[in-house]
LUMTOR-350739 format. One record per atom (N, C-alpha, C): x negated, y, z negated; residue in one letter; atom name. Coordinates in nm, 3 decimals. Layout:
<rec px="X" py="Y" pz="Z" aa="A" at="CA"/>
...
REM end
This chain:
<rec px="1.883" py="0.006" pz="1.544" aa="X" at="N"/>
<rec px="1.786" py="0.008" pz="1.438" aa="X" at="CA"/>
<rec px="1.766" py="0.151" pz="1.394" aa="X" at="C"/>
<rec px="1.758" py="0.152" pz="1.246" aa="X" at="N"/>
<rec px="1.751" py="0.312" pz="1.212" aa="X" at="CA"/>
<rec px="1.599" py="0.315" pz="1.198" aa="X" at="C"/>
<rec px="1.495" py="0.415" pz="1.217" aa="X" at="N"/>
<rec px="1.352" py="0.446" pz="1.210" aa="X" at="CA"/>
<rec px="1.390" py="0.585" pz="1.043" aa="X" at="C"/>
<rec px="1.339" py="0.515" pz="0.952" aa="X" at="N"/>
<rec px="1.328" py="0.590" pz="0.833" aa="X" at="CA"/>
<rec px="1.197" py="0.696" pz="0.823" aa="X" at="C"/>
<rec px="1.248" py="0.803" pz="0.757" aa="X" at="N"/>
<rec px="1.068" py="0.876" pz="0.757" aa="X" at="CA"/>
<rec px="1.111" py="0.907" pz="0.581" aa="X" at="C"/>
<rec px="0.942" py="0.892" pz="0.577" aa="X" at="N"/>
<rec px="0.917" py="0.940" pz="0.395" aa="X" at="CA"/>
<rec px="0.926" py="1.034" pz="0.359" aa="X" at="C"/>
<rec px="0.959" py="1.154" pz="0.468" aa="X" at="N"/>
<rec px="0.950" py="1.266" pz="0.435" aa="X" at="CA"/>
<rec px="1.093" py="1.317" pz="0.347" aa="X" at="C"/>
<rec px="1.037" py="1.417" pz="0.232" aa="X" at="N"/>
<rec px="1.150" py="1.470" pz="0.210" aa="X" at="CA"/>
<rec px="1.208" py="1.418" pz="0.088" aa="X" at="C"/>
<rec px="1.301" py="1.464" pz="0.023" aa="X" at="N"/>
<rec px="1.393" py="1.388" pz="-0.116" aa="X" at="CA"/>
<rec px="1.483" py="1.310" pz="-0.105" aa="X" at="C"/>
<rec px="1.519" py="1.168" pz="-0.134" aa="X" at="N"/>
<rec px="1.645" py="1.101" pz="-0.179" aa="X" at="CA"/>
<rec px="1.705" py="1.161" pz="-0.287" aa="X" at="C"/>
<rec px="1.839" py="1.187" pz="-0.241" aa="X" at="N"/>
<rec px="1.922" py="1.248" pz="-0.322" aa="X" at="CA"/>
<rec px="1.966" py="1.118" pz="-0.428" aa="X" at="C"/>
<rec px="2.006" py="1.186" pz="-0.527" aa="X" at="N"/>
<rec px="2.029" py="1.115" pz="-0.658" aa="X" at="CA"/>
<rec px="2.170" py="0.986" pz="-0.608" aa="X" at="C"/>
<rec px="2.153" py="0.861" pz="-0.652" aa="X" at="N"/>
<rec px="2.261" py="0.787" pz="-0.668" aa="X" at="CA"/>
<rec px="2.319" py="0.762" pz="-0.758" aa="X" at="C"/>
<rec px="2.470" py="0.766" pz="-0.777" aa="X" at="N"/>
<rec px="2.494" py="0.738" pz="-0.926" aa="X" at="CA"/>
<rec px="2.547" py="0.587" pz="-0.931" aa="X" at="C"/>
<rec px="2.541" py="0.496" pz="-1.041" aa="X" at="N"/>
<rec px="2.585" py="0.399" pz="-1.056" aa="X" at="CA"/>
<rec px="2.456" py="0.272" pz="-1.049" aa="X" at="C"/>
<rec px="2.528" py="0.159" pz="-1.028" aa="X" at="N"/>
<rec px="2.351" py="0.070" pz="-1.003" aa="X" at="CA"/>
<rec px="2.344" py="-0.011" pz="-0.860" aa="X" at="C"/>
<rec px="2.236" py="0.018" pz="-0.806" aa="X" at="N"/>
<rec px="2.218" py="-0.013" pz="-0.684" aa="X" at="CA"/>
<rec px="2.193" py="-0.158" pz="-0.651" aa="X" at="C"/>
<rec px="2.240" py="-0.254" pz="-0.553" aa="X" at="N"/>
<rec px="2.216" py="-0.415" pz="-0.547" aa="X" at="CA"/>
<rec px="2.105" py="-0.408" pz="-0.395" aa="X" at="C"/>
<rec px="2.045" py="-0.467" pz="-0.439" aa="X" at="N"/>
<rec px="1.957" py="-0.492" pz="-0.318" aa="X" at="CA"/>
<rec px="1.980" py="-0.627" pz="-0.226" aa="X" at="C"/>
<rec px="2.028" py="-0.630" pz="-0.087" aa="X" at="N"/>
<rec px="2.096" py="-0.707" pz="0.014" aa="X" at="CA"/>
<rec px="1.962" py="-0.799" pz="-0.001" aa="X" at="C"/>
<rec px="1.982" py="-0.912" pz="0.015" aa="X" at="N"/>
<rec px="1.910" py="-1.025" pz="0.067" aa="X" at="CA"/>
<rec px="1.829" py="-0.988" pz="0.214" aa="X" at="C"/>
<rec px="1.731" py="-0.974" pz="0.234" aa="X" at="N"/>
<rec px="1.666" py="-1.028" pz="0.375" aa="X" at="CA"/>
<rec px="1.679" py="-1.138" pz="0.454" aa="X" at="C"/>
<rec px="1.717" py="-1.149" pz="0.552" aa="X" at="N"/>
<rec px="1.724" py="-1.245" pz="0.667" aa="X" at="CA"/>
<rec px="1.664" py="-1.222" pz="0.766" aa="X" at="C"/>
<rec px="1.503" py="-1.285" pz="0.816" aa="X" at="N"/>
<rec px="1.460" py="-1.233" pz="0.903" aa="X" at="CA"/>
<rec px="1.473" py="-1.405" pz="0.984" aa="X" at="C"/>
<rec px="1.542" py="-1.535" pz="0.956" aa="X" at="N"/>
<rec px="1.498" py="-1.607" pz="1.055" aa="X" at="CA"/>
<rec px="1.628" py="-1.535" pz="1.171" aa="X" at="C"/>
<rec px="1.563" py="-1.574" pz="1.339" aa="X" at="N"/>
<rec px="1.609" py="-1.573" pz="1.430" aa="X" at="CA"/>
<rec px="1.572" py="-1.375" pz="1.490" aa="X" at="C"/>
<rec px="1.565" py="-1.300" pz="1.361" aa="X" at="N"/>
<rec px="1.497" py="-1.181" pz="1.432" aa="X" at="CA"/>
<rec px="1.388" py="-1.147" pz="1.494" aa="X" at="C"/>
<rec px="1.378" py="-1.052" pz="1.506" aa="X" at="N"/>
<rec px="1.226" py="-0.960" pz="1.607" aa="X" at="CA"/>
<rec px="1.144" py="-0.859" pz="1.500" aa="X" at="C"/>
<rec px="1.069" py="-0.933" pz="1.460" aa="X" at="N"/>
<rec px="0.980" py="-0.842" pz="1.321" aa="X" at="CA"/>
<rec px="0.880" py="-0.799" pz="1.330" aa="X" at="C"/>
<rec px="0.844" py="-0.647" pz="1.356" aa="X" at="N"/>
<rec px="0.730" py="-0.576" pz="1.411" aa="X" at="CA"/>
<rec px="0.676" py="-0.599" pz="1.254" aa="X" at="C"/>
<rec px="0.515" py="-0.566" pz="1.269" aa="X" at="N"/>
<rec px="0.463" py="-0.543" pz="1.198" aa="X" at="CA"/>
<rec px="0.292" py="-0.444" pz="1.206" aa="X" at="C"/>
<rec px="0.319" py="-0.315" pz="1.200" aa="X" at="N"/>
<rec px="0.199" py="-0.239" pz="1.170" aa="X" at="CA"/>
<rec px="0.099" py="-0.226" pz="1.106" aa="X" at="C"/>
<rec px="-0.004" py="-0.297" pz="1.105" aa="X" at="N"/>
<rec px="-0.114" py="-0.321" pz="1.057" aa="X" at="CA"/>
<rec px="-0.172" py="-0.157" pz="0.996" aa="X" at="C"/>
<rec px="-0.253" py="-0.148" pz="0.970" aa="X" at="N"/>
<rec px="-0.316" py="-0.021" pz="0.945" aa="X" at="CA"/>
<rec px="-0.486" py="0.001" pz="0.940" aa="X" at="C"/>
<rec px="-0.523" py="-0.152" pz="0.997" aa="X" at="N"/>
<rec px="-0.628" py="-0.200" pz="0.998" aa="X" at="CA"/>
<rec px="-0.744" py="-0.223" pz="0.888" aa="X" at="C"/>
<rec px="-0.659" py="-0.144" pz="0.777" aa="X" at="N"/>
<rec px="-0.761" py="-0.174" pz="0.686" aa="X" at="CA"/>
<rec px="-0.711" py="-0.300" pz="0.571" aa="X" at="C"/>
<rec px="-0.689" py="-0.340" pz="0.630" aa="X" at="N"/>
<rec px="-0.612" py="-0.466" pz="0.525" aa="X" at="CA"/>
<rec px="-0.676" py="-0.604" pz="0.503" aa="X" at="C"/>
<rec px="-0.744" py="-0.640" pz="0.587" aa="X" at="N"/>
<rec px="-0.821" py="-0.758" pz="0.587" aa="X" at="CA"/>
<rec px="-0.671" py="-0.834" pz="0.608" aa="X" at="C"/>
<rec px="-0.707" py="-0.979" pz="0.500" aa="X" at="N"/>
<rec px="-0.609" py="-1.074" pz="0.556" aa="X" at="CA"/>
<rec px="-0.528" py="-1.028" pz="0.557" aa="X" at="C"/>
<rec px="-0.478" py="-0.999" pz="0.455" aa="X" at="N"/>
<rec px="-0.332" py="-0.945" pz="0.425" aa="X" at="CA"/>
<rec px="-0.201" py="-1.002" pz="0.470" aa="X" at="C"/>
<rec px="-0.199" py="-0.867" pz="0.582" aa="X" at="N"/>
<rec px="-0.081" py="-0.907" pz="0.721" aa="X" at="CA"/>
<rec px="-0.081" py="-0.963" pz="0.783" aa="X" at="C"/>
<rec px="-0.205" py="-1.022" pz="0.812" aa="X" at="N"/>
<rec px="-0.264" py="-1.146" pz="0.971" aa="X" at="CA"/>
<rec px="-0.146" py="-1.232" pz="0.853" aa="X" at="C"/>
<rec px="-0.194" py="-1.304" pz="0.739" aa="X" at="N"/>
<rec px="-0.136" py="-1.388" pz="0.670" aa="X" at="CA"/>
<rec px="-0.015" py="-1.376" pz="0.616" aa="X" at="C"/>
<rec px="0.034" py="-1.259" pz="0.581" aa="X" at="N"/>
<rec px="0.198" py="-1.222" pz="0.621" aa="X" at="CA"/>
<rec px="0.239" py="-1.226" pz="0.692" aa="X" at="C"/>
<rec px="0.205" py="-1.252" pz="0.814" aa="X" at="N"/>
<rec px="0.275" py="-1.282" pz="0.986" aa="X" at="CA"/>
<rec px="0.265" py="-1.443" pz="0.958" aa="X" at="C"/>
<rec px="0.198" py="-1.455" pz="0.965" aa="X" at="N"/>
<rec px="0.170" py="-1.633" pz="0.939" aa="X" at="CA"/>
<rec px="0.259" py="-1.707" pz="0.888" aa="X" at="C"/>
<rec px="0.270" py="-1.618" pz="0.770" aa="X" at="N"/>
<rec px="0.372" py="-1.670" pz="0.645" aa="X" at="CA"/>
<rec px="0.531" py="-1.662" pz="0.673" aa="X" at="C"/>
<rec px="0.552" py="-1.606" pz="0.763" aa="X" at="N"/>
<rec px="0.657" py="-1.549" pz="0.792" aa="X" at="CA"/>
<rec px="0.724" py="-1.630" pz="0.919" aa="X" at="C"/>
<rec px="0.647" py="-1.647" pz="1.026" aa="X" at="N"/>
<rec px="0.639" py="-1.774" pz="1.099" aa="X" at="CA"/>
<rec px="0.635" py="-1.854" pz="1.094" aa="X" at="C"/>
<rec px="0.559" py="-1.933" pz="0.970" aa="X" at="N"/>
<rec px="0.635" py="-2.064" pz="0.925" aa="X" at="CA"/>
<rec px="0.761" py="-2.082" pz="0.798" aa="X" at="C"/>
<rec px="0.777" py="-1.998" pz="0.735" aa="X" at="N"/>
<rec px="0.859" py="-1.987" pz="0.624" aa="X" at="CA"/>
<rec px="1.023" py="-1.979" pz="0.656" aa="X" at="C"/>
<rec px="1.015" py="-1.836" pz="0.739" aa="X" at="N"/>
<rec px="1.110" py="-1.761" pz="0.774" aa="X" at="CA"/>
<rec px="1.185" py="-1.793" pz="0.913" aa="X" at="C"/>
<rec px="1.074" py="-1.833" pz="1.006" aa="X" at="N"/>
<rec px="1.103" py="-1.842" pz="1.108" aa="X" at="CA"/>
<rec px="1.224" py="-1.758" pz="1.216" aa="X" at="C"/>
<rec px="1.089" py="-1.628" pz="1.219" aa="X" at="N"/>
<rec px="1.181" py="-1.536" pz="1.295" aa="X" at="CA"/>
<rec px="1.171" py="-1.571" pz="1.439" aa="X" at="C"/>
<rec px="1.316" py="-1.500" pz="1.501" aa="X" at="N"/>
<rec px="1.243" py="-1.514" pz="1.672" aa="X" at="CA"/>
<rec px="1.132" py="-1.489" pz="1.718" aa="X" at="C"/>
<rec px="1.060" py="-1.360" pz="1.673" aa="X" at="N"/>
<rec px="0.993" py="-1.333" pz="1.726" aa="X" at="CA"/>
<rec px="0.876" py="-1.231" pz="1.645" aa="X" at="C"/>
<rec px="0.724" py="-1.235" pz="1.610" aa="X" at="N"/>
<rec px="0.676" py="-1.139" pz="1.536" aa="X" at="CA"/>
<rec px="0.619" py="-1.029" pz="1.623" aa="X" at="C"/>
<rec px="0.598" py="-0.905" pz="1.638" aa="X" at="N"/>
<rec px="0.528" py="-0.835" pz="1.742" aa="X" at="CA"/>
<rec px="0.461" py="-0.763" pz="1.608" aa="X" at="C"/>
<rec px="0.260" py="-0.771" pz="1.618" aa="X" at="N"/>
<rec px="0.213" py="-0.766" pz="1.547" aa="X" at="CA"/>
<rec px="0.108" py="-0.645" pz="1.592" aa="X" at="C"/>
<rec px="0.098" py="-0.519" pz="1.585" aa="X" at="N"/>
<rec px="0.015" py="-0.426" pz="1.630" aa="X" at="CA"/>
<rec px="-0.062" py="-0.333" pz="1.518" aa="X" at="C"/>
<rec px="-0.172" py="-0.321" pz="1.559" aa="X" at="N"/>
<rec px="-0.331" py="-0.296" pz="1.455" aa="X" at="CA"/>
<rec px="-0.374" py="-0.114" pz="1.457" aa="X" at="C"/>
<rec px="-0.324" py="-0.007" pz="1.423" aa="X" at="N"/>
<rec px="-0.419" py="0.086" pz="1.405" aa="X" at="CA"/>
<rec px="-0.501" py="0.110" pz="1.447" aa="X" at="C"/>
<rec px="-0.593" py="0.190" pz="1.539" aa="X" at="N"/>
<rec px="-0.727" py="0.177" pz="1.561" aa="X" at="CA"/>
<rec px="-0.756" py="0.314" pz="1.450" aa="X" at="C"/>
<rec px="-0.677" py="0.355" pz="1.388" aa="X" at="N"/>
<rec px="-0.748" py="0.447" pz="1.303" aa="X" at="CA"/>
<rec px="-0.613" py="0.476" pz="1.168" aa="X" at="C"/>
<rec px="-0.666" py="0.361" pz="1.087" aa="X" at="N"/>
<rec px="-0.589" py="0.370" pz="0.934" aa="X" at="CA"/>
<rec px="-0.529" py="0.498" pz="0.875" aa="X" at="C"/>
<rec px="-0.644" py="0.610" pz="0.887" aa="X" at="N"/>
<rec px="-0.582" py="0.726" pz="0.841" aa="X" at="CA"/>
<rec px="-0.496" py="0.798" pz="0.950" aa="X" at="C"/>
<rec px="-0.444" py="0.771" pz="1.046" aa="X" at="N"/>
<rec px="-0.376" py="0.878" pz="1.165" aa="X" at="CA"/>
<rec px="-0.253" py="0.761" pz="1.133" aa="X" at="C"/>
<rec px="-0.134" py="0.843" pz="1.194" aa="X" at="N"/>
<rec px="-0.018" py="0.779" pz="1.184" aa="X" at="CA"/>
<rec px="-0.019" py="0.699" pz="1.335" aa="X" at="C"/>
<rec px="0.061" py="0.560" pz="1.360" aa="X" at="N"/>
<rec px="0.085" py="0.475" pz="1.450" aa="X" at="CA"/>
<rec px="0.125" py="0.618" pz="1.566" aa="X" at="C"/>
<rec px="0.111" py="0.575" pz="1.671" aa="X" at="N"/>
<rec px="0.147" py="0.684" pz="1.800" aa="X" at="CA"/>
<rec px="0.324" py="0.641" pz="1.833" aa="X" at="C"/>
<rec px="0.383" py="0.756" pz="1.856" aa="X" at="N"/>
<rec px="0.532" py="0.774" pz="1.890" aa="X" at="CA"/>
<rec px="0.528" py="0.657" pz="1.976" aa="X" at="C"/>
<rec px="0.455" py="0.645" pz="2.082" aa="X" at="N"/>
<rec px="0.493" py="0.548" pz="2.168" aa="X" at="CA"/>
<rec px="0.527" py="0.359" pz="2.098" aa="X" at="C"/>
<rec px="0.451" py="0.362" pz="2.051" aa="X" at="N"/>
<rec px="0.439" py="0.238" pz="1.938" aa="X" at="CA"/>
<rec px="0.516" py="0.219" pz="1.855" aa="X" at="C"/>
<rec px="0.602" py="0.359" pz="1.810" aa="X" at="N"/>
<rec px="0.667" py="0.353" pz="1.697" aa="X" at="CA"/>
<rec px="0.831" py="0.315" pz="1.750" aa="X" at="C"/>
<rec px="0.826" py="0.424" pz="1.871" aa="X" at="N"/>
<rec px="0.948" py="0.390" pz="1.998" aa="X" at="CA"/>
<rec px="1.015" py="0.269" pz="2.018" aa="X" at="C"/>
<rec px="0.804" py="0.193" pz="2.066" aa="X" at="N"/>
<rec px="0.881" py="0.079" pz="2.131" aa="X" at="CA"/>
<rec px="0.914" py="-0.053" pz="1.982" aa="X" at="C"/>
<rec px="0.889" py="-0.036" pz="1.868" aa="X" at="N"/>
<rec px="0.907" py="-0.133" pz="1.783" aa="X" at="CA"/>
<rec px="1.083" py="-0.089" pz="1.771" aa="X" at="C"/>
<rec px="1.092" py="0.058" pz="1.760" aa="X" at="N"/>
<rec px="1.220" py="0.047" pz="1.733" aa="X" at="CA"/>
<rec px="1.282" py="0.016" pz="1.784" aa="X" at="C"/>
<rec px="1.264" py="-0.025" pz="1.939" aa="X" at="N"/>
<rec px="1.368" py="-0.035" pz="2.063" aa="X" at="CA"/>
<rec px="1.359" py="-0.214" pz="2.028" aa="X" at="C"/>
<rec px="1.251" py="-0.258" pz="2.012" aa="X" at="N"/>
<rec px="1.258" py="-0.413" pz="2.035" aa="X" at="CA"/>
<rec px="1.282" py="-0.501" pz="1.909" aa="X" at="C"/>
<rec px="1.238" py="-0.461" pz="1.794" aa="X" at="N"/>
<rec px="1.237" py="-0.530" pz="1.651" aa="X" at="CA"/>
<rec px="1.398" py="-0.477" pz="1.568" aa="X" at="C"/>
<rec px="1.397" py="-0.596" pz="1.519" aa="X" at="N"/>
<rec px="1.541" py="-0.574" pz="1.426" aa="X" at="CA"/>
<rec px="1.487" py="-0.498" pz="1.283" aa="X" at="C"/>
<rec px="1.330" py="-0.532" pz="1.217" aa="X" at="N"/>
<rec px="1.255" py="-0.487" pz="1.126" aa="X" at="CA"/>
<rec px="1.160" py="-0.442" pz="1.130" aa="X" at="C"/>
<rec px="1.056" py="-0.361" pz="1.095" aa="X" at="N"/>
<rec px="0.953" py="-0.359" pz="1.102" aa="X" at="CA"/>
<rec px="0.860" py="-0.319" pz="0.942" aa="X" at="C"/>
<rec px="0.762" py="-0.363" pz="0.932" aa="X" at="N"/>
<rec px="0.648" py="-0.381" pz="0.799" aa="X" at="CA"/>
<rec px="0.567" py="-0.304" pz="0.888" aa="X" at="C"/>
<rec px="0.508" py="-0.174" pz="0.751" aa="X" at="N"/>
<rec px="0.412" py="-0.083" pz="0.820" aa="X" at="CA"/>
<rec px="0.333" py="-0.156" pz="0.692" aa="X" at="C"/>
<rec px="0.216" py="-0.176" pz="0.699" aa="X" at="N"/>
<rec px="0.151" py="-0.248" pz="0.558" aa="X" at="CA"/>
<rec px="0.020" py="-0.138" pz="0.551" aa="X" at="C"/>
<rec px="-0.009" py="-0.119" pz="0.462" aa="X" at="N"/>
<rec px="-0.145" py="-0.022" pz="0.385" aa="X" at="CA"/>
<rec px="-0.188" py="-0.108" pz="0.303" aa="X" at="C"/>
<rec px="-0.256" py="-0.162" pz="0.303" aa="X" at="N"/>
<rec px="-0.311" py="-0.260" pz="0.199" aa="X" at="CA"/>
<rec px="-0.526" py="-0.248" pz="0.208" aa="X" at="C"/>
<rec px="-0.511" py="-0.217" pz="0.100" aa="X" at="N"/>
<rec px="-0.700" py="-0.197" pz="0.079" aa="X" at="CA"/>
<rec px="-0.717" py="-0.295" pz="-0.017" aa="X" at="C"/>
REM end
């Protein structure tokens, strides 16, 4: 699993870009809450579990929206999830 950071510039692409289909049934799909979301994500996990039907959702909450998730957390999603959803939603 690659762990992406926002930091920094995407260099220019030339030509037109296709965006791959998602397949999350049978995967491991973290998902980072940020706690300030209300339903949101509870109901994007939901949705996703019955829709999608991944193996597995691992669903972890922020205790503080504005600080970034802790390395350790971030580690272990990457070690165990095929995807992960960081969601910000107000």
């Amino acid at each position: 699993m690659r762990v992406l950071s926002p930091v920094g510039q995407r260099p220019a692409v030339e030509g037109q870009q296709h965006r791959q289909a998602v397949r999350v049934s049978g995967e491991v799909i973290g998902i980072i809450d940020d706690g300030l979301s209300g339903a949101y994500l509870p109901h994007l996990a939901a949705t996703l579990q019955q829709a999608a039907e991944p193996a597995k959702v691992i669903y972890w909450t922020k205790t503080n929206g504005g600080a970034p998730a802790p390395l350790s957390v971030i580690e272990q999603l990457a070690h165990e999830c095929d995807a992960v959803i960081v969601g910000v939603a107000l």
